[in-house]
C-alpha positions in Angstrom: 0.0 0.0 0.0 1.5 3.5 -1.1 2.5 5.8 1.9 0.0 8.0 3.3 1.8 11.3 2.9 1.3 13.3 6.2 0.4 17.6 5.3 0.8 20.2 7.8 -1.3 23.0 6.7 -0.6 26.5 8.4 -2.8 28.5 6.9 -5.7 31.3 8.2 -9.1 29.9 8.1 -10.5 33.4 9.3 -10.2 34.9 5.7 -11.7 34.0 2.4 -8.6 33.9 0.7 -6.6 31.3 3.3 -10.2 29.6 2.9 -10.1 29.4 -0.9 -6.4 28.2 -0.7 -7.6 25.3 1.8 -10.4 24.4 -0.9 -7.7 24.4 -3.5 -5.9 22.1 -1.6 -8.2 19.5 -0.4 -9.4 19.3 -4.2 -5.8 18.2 -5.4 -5.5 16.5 -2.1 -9.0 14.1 -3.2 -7.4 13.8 -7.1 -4.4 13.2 -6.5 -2.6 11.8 -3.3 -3.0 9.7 0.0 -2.5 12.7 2.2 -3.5 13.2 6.0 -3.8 16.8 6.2 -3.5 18.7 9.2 -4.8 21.9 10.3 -6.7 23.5 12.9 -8.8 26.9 13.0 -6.4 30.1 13.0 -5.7 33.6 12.2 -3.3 35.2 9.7 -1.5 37.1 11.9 -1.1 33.6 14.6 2.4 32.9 15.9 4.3 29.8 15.5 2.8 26.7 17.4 4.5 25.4 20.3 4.0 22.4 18.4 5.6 23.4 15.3 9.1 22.1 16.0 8.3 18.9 17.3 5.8 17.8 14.5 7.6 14.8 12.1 5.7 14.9 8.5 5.9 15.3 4.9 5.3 18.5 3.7 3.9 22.0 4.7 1.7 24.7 3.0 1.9 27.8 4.8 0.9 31.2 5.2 2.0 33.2 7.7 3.1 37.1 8.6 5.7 36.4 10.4 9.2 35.6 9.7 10.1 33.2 12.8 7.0 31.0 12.0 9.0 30.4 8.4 12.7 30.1 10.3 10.4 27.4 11.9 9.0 25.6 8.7 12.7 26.0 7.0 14.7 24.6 10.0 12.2 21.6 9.4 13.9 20.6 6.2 10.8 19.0 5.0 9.4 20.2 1.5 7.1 23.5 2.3 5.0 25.8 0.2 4.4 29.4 1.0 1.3 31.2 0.1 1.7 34.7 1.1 4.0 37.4 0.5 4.5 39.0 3.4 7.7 37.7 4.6 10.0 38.0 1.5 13.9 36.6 1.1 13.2 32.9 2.8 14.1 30.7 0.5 10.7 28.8 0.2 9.2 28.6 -3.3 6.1 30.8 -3.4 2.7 30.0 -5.1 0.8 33.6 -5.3 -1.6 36.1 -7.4 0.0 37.5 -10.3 -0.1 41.0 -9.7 0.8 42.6 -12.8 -2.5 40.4 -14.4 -4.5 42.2 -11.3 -3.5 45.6 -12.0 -4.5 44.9 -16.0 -7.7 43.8 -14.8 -8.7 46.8 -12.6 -7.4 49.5 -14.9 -9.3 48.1 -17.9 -12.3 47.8 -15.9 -11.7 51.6 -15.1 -11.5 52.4 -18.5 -14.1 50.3 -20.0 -16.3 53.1 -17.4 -14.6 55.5 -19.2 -12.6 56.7 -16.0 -9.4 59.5 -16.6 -8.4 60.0 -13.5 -7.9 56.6 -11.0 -6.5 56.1 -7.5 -4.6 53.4 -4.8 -6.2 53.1 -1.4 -5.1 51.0 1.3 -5.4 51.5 5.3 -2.2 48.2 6.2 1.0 47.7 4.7 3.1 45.1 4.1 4.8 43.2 1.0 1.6 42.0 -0.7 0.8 46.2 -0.9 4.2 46.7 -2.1 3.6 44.0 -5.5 0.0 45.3 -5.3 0.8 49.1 -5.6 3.6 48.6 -7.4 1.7 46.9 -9.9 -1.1 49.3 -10.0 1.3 52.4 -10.6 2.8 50.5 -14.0 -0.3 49.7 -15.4 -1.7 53.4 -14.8 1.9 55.1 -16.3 1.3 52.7 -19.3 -2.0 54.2 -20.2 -0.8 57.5 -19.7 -3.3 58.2 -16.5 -3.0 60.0 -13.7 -2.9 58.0 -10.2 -3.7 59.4 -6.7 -2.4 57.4 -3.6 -3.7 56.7 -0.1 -1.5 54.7 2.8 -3.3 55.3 6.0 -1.2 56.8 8.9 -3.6 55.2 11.5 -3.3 52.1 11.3 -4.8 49.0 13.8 -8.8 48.7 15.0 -8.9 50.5 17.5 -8.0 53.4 15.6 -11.5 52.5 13.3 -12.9 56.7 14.0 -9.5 58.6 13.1 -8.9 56.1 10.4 -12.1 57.0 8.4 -11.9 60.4 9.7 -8.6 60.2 7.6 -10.3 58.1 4.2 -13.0 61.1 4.6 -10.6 64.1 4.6 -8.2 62.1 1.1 -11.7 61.4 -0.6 -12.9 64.6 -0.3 -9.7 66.6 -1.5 -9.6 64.0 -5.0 -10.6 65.5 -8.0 -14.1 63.5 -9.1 -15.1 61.9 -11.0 -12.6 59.1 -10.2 -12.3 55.2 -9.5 -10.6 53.9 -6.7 -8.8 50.1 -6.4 -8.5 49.8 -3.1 -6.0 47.3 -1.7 -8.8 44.4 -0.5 -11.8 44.5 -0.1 -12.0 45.3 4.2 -10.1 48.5 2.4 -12.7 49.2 0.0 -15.4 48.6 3.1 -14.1 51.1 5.1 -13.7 53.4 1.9 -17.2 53.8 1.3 -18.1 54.0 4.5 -15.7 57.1 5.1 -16.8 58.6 2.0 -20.7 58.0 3.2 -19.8 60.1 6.1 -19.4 63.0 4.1 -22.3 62.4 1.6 -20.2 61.7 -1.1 -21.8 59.5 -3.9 -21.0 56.0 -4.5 -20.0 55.6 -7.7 -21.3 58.7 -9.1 -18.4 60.6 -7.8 -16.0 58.2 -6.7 -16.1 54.6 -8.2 -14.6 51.5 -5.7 -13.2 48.5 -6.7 -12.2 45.8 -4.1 -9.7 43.1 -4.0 -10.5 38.8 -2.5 -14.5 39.5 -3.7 -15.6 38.4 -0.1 -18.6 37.2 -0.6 -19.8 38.7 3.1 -17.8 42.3 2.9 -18.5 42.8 -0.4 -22.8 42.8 0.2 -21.8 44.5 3.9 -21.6 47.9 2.1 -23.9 50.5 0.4 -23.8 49.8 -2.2 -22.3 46.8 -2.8 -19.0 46.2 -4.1 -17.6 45.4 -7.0 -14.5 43.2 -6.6 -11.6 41.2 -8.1 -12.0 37.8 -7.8 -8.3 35.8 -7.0 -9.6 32.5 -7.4 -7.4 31.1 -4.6 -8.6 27.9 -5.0 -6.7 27.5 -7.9 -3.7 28.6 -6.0 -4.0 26.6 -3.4 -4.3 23.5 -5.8 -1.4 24.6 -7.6 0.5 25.2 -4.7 0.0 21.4 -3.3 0.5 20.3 -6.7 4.0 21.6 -6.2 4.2 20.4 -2.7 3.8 16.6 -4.1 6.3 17.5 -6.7 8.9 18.2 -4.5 7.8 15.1 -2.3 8.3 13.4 -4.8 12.3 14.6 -5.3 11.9 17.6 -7.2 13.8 20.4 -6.6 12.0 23.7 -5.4 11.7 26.6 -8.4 13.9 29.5 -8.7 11.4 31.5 -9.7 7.7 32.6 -8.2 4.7 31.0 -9.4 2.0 33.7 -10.2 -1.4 33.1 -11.3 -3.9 35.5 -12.8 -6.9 36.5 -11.1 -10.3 34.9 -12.1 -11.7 38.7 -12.7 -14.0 41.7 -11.4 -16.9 40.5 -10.3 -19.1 44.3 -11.2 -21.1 45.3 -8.6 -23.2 48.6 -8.2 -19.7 50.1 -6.4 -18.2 51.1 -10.0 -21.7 50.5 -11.9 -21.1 53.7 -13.5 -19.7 56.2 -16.7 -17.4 59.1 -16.0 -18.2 61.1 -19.1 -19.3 64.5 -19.5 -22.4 63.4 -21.9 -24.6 62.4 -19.2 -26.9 60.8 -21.9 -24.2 58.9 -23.4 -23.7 57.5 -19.8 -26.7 57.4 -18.9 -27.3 55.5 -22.6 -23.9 52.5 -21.4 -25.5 52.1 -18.1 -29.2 51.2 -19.2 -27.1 48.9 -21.8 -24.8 47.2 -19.4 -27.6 46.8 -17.1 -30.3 45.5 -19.3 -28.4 44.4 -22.5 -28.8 40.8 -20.9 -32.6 40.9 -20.4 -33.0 41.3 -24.7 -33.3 44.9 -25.4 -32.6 46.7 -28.5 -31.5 49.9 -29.8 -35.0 51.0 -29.8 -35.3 50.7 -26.2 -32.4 52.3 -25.6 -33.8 55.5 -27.8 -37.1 55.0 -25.6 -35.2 55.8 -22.5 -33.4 58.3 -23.5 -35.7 60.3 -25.1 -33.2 60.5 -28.1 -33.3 60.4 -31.8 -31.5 57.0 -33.2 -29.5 59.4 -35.6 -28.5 61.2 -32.5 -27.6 58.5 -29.8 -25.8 56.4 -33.2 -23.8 59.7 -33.7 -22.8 60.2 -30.2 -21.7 56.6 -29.9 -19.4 56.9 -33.0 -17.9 60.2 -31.1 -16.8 58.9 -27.7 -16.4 55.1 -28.3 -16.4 54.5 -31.7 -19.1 51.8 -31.9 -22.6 51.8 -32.3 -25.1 51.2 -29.6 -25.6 47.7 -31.3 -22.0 46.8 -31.0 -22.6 47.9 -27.0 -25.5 45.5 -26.3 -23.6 42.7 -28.2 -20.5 43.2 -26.6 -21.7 43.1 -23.1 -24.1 39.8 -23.9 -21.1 38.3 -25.2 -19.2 39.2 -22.0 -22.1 37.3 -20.1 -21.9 34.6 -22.5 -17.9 34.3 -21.7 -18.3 34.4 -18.1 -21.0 31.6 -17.9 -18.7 29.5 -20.0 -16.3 29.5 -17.6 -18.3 29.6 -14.6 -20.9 27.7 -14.8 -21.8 24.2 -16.1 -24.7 25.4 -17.7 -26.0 24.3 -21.1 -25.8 26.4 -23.9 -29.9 27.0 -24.0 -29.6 28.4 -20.7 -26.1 30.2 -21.6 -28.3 31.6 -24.1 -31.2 32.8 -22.5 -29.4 34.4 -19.6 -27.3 36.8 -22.1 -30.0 37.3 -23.4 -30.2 36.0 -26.9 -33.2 34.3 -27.8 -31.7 30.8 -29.2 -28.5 28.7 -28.8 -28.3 28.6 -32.3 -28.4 32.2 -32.7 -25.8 32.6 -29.6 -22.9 30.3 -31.5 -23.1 32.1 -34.7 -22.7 35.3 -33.7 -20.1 34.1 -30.9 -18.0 32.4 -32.9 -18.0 35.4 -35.5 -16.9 37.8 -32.9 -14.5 35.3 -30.7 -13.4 32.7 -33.6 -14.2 29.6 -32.0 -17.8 28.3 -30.7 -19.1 28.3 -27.0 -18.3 24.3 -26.2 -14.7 24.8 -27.9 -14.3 28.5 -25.8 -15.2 26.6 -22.6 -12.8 24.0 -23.2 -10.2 26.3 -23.7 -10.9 27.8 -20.7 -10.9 24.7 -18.7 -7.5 23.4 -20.0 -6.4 26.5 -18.7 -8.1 26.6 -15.3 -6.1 23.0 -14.6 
């Protein structure tokens, strides 16, 4: 009978993400591997256990803020995986989000609302800020916009009243409109909160986009929050895939493994245009909105109040499309997104994007993409292992 491999898991279970990485694990775990994994219920910022240097196993996945918990897991000389970047320098190979791919994601998303002006926010420090902001400030110099940035001096929660007394005072001096990414999504929480306190609009004026798309956090706030979606379970598979690896006598990587977000999950937070044709935005939000539920361009006109010629013309200004072009682009979004989301068949893909048959939906997706729905979720699951 093979081994049974024994898994020390030190990882948070008091935050989606270390939650998402345990999934992540226990799926490759059930795939792939006799392991016994071990774990008990803690918080990120937990010491070592007195434990730690007497326990005999096989391999550790950890997480961890602080840097004599990883002395700890390297003096074990046992194959270990780190999860967090918060300690930097240790030698352990590191499974983590890829950055870079985030700060694409959030600055399109920005523009796509038509944003020129965009901001950093966070309220804790700390390596992961570092990659996060760093990231963030190339993405924004490579489209040419202008970038504000917040670090909160008071940090810690029992400093919650001067902290958002501080958020207040920095929203209010930005020039609006303008879209903040705030560091994660406790960050973006606090955010609008701070900006509610001094009747400032959210979006309208200032646009907030999240980070770990909390399920809980991100419906705590008015109005809910968009967020980016890390898909840490795919990290945390990946990272015990490499844990078995090097069980298995491989030596650790050089270099970081860095996986791409999932993507923004919109929510009403940034559900907004920053143009100065209020009918043009006005036009994109009915359209992102409803485009799903089968309008046409003809109820777009009806809304507005608008002659076609006029709302066609004023498309063909500012985003050089039609209003046609809109409503298909963001069914075909949809469509994209249940692909790789969901298992649902393509009728119901379909009807939920709102085009009226399956048939109808592959022609005109594989015009616009180049390869059919099934074939475009295939792809996309290849990729996702």
């Amino acid at each position: 009978m093979p081994h049974t491999k024994h898994i020390l898991l030190l990882v948070e279970t008091s935050k989606i993400f270390g939650r998402g990485l345990l999934e992540g694990i226990g799926s490759y775990a059930v795939a792939h591997g006799r392991w016994s994994l071990y774990m008990e219920e803690r918080s990120l910022g937990e010491r070592e256990p007195d434990w730690l240097r007497r326990w005999t196993g096989d391999g550790i996945i950890i997480r961890s803020y602080y840097e004599d918990v990883i002395d700890a897991i390297v003096s074990r000389r046992v194959p270990a995986v780190d999860t967090n970047t918060r300690v930097e320098g240790h030698g352990l190979p590191l499974v983590y989000v890829d950055e870079e791919a985030l700060a694409r994601m959030a600055v399109e998303h920005f523009l796509e609302r038509r944003f020129q002006r965009v901001a950093f926010c966070t309220i804790e420090e700390g390596a992961w800020v570092d990659r996060r902001r760093r990231a963030f400030a190339q993405e924004t110099r490579r489209h040419g916009i202008p970038c504000h940035w917040f670090s909160a001096e008071c940090q810690g929660r029992s400093l919650w009243e001067a902290q958002r007394q501080e958020l207040a005072e920095w929203a209010q001096s930005l020039p609006k409109p303008i879209a903040v990414l705030a560091a994660n999504d406790v960050c973006g929480m606090r955010l609008i909160d701070a900006c509610r306190s001094v009747d400032i609009p959210i979006p309208e004026q200032i646009a907030v986009l999240g980070v770990d798309n909390d399920p809980v956090i991100t419906t705590l706030t008015s109005p809910p929050m968009s967020s980016i979606d890390l898909n840490t379970p795919r990290i945390g598979y990946e990272a015990a895939a490499l844990l078995d690896r090097m069980m298995h006598g491989e030596k650790p990587p050089r270099s970081e493994l860095l996986l791409p977000p999932r993507g923004v999950v919109a929510r009403e937070s940034t559900d907004v245009f920053a143009m100065a044709d209020p009918e043009l935005a006005e036009a994109l939000t009915f359209i992102r909105r409803h485009a799903c539920d089968g309008i046409t361009v003809g109820d777009v006109v009806h809304r507005l109040a608008l002659s076609r010629a006029t709302l066609e013309r004023r498309f063909r200004r500012y985003l050089n499309r039609t209003p046609k072009d809109e409503i298909l682009r963001i069914r075909l979004e949809q469509v994209k997104k249940l692909l790789t989301r969901t298992r649902h068949p393509l009728p119901e893909v379909a009807a939920l994007a709102g085009f009226k048959t399956a048939s109808h939906m592959s022609v005109v997706f594989k015009r616009e993409v180049g390869m059919s729905p099934s074939t475009y979720r295939k792809t996309a699951a290849v990729e996702e292992e």
